[in-house]
C-alpha positions as CSV (number, residue, x, y, z in Angstrom):
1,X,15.7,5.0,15.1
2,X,13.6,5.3,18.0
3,X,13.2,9.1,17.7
4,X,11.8,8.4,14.0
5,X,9.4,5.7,15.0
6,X,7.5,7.8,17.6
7,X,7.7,10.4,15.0
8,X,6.5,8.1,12.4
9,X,3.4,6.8,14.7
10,X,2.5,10.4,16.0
11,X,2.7,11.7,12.3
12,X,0.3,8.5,11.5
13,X,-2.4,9.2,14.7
14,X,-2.3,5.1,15.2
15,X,-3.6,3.8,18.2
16,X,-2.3,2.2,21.4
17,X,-4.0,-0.9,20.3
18,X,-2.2,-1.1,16.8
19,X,0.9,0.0,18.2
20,X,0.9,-2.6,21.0
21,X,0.2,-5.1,18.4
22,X,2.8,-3.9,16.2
23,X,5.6,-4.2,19.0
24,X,4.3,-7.7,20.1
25,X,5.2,-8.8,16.6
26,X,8.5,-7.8,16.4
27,X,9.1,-9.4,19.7
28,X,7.7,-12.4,18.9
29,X,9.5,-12.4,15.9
30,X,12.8,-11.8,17.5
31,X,12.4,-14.1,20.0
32,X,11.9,-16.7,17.9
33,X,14.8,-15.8,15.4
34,X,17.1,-15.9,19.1
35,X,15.8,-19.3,19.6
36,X,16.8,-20.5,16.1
37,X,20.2,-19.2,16.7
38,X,20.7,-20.7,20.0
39,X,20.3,-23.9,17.8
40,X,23.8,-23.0,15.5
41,X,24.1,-22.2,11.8
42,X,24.8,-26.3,10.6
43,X,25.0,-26.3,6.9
44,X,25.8,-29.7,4.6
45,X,28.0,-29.0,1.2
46,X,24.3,-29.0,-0.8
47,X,23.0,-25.9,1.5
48,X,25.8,-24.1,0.4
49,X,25.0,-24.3,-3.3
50,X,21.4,-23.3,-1.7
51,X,22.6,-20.3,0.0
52,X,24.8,-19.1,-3.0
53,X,21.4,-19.5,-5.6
54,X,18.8,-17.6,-3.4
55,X,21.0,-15.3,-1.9
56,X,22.9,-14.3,-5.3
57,X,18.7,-14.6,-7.2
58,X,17.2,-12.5,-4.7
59,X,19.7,-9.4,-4.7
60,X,19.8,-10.0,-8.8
61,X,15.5,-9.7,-8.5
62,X,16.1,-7.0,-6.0
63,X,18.3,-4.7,-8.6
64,X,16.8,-5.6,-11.7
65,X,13.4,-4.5,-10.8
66,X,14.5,-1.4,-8.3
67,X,14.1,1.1,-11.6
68,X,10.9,-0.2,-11.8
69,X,9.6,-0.7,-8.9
70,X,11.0,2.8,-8.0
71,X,8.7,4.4,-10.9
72,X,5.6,2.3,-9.5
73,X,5.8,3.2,-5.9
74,X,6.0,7.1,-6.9
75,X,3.2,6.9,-8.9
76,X,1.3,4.8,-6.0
77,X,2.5,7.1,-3.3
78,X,2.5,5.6,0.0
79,X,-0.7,4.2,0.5
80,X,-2.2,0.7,-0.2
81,X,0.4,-2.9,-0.4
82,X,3.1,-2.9,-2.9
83,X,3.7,-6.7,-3.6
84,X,6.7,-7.5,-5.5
85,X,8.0,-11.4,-6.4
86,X,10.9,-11.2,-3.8
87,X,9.1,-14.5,-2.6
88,X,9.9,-16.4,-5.1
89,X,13.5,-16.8,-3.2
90,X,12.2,-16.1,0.1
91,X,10.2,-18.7,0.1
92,X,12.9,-21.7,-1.6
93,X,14.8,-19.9,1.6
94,X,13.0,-20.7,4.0
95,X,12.6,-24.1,3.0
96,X,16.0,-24.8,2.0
97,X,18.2,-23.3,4.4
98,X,18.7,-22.8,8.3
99,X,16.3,-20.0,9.5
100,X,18.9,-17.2,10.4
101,X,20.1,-17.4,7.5
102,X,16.3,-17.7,5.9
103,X,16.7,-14.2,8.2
104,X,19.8,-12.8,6.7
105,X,18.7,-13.3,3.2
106,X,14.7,-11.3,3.7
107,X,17.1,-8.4,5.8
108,X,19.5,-7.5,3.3
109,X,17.1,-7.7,0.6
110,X,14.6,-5.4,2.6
111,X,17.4,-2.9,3.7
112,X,18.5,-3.0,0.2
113,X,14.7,-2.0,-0.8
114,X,14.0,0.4,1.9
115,X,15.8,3.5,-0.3
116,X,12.3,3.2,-2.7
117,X,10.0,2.2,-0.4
118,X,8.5,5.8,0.4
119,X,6.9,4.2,3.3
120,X,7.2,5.6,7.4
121,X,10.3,3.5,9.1
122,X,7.5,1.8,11.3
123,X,5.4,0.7,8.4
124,X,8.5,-0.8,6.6
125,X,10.1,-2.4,9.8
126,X,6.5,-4.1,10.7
127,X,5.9,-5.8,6.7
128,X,9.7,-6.6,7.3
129,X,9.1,-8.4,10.9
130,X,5.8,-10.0,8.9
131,X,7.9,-11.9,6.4
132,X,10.2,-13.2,8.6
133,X,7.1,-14.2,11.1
134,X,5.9,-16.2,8.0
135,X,9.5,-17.7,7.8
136,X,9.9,-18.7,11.1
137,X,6.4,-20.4,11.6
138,X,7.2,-22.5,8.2
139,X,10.7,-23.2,10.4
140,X,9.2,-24.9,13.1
141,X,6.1,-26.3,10.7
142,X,9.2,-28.1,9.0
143,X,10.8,-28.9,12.1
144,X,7.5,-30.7,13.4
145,X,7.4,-32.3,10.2
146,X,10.7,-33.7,10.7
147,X,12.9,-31.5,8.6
148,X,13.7,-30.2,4.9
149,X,15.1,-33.4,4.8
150,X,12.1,-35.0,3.9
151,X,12.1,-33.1,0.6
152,X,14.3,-35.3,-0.6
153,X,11.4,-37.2,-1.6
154,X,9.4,-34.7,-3.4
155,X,7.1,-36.5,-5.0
156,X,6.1,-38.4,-2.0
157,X,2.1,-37.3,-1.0
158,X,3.6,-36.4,1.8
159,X,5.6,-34.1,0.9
160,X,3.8,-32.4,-1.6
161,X,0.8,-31.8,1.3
162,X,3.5,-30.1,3.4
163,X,4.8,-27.8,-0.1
164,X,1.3,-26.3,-0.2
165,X,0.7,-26.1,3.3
166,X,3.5,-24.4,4.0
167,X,3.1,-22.2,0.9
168,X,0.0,-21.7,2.3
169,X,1.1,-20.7,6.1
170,X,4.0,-18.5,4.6
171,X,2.0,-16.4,2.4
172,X,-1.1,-16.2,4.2
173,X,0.0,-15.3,7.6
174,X,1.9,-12.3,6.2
175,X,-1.2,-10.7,4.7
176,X,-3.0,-11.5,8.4
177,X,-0.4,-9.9,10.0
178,X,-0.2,-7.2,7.8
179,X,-3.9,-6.6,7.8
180,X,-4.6,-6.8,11.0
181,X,-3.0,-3.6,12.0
182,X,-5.3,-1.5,9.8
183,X,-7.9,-3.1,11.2
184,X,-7.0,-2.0,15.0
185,X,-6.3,1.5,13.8
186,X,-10.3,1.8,12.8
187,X,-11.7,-0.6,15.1
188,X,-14.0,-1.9,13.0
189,X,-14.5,-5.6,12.3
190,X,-12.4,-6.3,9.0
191,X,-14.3,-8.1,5.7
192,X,-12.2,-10.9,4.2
193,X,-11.3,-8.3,2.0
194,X,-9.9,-6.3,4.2
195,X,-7.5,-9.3,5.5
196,X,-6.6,-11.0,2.9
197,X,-6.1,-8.3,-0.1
198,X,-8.2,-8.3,-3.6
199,X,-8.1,-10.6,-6.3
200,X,-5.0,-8.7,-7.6
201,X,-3.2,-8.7,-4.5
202,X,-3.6,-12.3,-3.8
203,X,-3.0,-13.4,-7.6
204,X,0.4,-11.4,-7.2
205,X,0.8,-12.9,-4.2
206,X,0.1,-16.4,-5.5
207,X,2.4,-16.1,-8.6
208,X,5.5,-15.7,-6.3
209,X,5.1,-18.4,-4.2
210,X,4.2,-20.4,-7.3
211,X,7.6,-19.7,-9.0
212,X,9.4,-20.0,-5.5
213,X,7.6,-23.9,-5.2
214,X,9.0,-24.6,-8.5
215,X,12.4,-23.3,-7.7
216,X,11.7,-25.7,-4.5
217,X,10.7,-28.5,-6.6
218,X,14.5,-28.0,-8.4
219,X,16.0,-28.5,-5.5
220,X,17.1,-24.4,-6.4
221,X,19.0,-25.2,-9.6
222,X,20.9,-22.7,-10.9
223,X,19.0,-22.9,-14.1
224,X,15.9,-23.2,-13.0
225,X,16.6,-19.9,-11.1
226,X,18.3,-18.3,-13.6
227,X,15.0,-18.4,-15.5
228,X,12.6,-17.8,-12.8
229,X,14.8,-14.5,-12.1
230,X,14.3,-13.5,-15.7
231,X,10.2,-14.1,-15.3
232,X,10.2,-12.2,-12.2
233,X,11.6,-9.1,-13.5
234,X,9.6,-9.1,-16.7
235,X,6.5,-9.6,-14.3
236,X,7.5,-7.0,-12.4
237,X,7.9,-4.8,-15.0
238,X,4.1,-5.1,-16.5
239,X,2.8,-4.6,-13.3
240,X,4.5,-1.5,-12.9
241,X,3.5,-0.7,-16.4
242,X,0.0,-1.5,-15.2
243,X,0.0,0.6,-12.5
244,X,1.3,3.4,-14.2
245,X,-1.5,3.3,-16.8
246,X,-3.8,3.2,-14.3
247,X,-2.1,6.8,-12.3
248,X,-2.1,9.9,-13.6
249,X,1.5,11.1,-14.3
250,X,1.2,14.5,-12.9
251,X,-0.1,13.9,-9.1
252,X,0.1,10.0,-9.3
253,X,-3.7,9.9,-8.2
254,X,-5.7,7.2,-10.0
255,X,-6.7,7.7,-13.6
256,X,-11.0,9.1,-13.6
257,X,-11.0,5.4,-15.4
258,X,-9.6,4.1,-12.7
259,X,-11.4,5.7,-10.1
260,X,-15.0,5.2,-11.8
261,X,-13.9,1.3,-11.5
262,X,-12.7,1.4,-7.8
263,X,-15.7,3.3,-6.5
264,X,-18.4,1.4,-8.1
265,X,-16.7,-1.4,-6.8
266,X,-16.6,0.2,-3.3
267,X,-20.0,1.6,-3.3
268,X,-21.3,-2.0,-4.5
269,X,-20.2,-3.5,-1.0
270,X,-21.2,-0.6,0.9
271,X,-24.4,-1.9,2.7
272,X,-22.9,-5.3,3.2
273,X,-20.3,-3.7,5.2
274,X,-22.1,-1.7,6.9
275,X,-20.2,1.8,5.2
276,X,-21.7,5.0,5.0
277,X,-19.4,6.7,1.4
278,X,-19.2,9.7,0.8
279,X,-17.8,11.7,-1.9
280,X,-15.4,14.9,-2.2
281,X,-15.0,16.9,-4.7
282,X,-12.1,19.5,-4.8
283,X,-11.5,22.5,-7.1
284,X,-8.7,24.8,-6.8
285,X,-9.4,28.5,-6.5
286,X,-7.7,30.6,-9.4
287,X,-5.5,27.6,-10.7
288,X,-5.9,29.0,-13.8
289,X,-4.2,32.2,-12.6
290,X,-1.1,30.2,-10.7
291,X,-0.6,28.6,-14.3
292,X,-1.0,32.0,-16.3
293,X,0.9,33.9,-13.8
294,X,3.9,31.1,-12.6
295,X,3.7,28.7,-16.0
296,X,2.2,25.2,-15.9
297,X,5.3,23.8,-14.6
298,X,4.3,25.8,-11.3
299,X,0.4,24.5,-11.4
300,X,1.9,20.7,-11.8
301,X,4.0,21.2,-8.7
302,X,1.1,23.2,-6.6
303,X,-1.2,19.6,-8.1
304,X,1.3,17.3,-6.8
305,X,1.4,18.8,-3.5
306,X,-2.5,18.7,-3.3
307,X,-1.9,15.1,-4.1
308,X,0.6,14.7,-0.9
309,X,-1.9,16.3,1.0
310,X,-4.6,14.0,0.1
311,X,-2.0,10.9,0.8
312,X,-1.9,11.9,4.6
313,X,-5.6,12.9,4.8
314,X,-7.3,9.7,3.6
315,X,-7.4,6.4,4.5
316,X,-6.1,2.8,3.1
317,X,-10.0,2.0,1.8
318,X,-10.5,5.9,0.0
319,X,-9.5,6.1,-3.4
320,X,-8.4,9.8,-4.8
321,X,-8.5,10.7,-8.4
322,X,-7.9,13.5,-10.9
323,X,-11.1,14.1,-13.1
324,X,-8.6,16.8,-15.1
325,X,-7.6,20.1,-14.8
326,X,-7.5,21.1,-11.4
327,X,-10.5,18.7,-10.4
328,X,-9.8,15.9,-7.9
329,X,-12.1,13.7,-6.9
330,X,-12.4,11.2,-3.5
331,X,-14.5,8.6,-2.7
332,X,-14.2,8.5,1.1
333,X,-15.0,4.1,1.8
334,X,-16.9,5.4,5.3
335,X,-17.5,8.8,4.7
336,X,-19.6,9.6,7.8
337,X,-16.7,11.9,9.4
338,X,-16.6,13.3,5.9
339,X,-16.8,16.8,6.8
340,X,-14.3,17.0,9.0
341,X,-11.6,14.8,6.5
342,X,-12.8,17.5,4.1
343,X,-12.0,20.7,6.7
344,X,-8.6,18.7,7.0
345,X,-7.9,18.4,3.4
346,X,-9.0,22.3,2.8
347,X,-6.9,23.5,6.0
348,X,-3.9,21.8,4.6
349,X,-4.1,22.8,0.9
350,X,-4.4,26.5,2.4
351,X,-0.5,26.3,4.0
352,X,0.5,24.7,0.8
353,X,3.7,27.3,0.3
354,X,5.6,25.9,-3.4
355,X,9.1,27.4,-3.3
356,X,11.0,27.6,-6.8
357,X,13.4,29.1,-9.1
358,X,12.2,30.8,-12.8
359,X,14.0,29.5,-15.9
360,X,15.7,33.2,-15.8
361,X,17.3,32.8,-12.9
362,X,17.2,35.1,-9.8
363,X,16.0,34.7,-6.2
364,X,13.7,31.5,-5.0
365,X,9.7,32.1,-5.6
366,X,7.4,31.1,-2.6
367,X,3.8,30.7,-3.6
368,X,1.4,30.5,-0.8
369,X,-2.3,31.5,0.1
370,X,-3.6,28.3,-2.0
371,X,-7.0,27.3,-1.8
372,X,-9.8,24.9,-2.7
373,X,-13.5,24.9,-2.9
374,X,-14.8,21.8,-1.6
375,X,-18.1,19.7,-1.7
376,X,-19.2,16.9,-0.1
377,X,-21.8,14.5,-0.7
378,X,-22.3,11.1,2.0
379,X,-25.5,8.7,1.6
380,X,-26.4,5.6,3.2
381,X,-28.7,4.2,0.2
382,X,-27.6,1.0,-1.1
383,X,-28.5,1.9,-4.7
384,X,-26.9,5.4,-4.9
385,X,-24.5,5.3,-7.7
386,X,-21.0,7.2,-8.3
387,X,-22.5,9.9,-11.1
388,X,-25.3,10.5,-8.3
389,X,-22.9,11.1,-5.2
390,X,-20.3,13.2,-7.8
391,X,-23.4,15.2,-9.0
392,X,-24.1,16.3,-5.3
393,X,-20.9,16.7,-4.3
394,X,-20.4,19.0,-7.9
395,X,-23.3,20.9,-7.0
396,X,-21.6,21.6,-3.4
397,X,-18.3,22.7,-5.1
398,X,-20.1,25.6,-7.2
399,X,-21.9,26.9,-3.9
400,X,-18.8,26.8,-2.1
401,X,-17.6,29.4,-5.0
402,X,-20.3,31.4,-5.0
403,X,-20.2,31.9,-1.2
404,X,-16.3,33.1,-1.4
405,X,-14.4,30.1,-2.0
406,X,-11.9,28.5,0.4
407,X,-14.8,26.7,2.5
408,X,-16.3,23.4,2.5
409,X,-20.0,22.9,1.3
410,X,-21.9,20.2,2.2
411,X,-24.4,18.7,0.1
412,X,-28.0,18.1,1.3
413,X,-28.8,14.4,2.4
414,X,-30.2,12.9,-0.6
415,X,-34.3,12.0,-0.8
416,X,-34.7,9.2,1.8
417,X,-31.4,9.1,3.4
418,X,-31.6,8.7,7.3
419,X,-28.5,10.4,7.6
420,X,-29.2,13.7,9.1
421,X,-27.4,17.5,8.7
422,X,-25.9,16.8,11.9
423,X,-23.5,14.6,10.5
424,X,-22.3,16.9,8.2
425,X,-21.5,19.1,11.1
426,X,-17.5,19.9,11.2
């Protein structure tokens, strides 16, 4: 495990800082969970109807929205959160029952995930460590309080203060903790954004600990978790659905819908953050000969591995799309390293090498000596619109053609920009 997670973090280029932070985390976190066990396992005849509900609800959620949640996270690749409902039993769970078995219950469930998660071991193990942080502070919130056994009284003031506080504390500090690691690995100050997640994220966040304070309010009846289950999964699945719409099925890059939406939503906040975007546009050389030549099966598979490429290239706050054909477009959040993200991205798409078998039979095919003509557009104008930054970065692409192909052009700063060529220098 080990060998994987230095693997993992040199694959990843993350910093001292976010790895130091990452490790203090997950020794906090243990540390704490050692503490709790000191204490003994002590469960009354009622915590064991508890245990059976959440455990038994949370491995049913877990397997009735794997197909689905499978299909999502290959379409979303491995960037950006993936936010499921498992909360709604994690969060009765740590309310309801001792902490290590709060523990027990978010570890199997997240080993039991982990198959679909297409996420680096580190990644996985840190969002892991994050819920169980969240679990453990509403432990000793509840302990301070005097005890779950104060829910007994629900409908005391009291006691509803403490349901939303700790709803609050358990869903809040996992997105902090979460967040906060990204922000090392740029070291940039982080918006609220950045922190906390978009409206999306945090209304999927919100819905599962909504349904998991209802299950708490039922003192986890089976019924009323029976039917919470069932809302979960049909959530989950139009989510998914969601998602998909918004991907394109070939690469699992966003939709040109999608991506019109997401960067004039970027661009919009640009100034305000202090961003510099930028905008790449690649074109593959002769795709039109890999499809003629291999069949369109071939192209789709040399597509999908430009779209792997592009997963390990950009960053968290980028947003990738295909625009058709063999056109894929990326808006790069802080693009002022742009040219050398876009050297990166060309470099890598050159030692593509697509190894497969024809319908007919006979010995493996290896395609290689793949290219891309790249261009790049950046500005630091407040008012510069998507369809101006494309139109540059278009305009770059056809030069980069017409100069042999296989290199990366960079637009000219637009009129009034400060930014000069030397930041377009690779």
């Amino acid at each position: 495990m080990i060998t994987t997670w230095i693997r993992d973090w040199t694959l990843w280029s993350l910093p001292p800082q976010a790895l130091l932070y990452v490790l203090a985390i997950e020794i906090l976190t243990a540390a704490l969970l050692a503490d709790a066990l000191l204490d003994g396992i002590k469960l009354t005849i009622h915590q064991y109807g508890h245990l059976a509900v959440l455990f038994l609800g949370a491995h049913l959620y877990q397997a009735l929205s794997r197909g689905q949640e499978d299909r999502r996270r290959a379409h979303h690749g491995s960037q950006g959160h993936h936010i499921d409902l498992a909360s709604t039993f994690s969060f009765p769970a740590a309310l309801l029952l001792p902490l290590p078995l709060t523990a027990l219950l978010i570890i199997t469930v997240r080993i039991a995930r982990y198959p679909i998660a297409r996420k680096p071991l580190f990644k996985y193990t840190m969002t892991t460590s994050s819920i169980l942080l969240a679990a453990t502070s509403v432990h000793y919130l509840l302990r301070a309080a005097g005890g779950p056994v104060m829910f007994n009284g629900m409908w005391t003031p009291r006691a509803q203060t403490l349901l939303l506080v700790t709803a609050a504390v358990f869903s809040v500090q996992q997105l902090l903790v979460i967040n906060c690691v990204a922000a090392l690995a740029t070291g940039k100050r982080p918006t609220s954004q950045q922190l906390l997640g978009d409206r999306e994220a945090l209304a999927q966040v919100a819905l599962g600990i909504g349904m998991g304070i209802v299950l708490v309010t039922t003192d986890a009846a089976p019924v009323a978790a029976a039917v919470l289950l069932g809302i979960a999964v049909v959530i989950n699945s139009l989510v998914a659905a969601r998602e998909r719409g918004r991907r394109d099925g070939g690469t699992g890059l966003v939709t040109k819908a999608r991506w019109i939406e997401l960067a004039t939503k970027s661009l919009s906040t640009a100034k305000r953050d202090g961003r510099t975007p930028a905008v790449v546009v690649i074109d593959l050389d002769f795709f039109k000969q890999v499809n003629d030549g291999h069949g369109h099966l071939v192209g789709d598979m040399l597509l999908r591995e430009v779209a792997l490429v592009l997963s390990r290239t950009i960053r968290k706050a980028d947003v990738a799309g295909r625009f058709g054909g063999d056109e894929i477009v990326v808006l790069l959040a802080d693009g002022l390293d742009a040219a050398v993200v876009a050297e990166r991205m060309r470099s890598e798409i050159a030692n593509i090498a697509l190894v497969f078998e024809r319908s007919r039979g006979g010995e493996p095919v290896v395609v290689t000596g793949c290219t891309a003509s790249i261009g790049v557009a950046i500005t630091n104008q407040p008012d510069v619109g998507w369809q101006t930054l494309l139109g540059s970065a278009d305009t770059a692409v056809y030069q980069a053609k017409e100069d042999g192909r296989d290199r990366v052009v960079l637009a000219p700063p637009l009129p009034d920009s400060n930014i000069s060529t030397a930041a377009y220098e690779s």
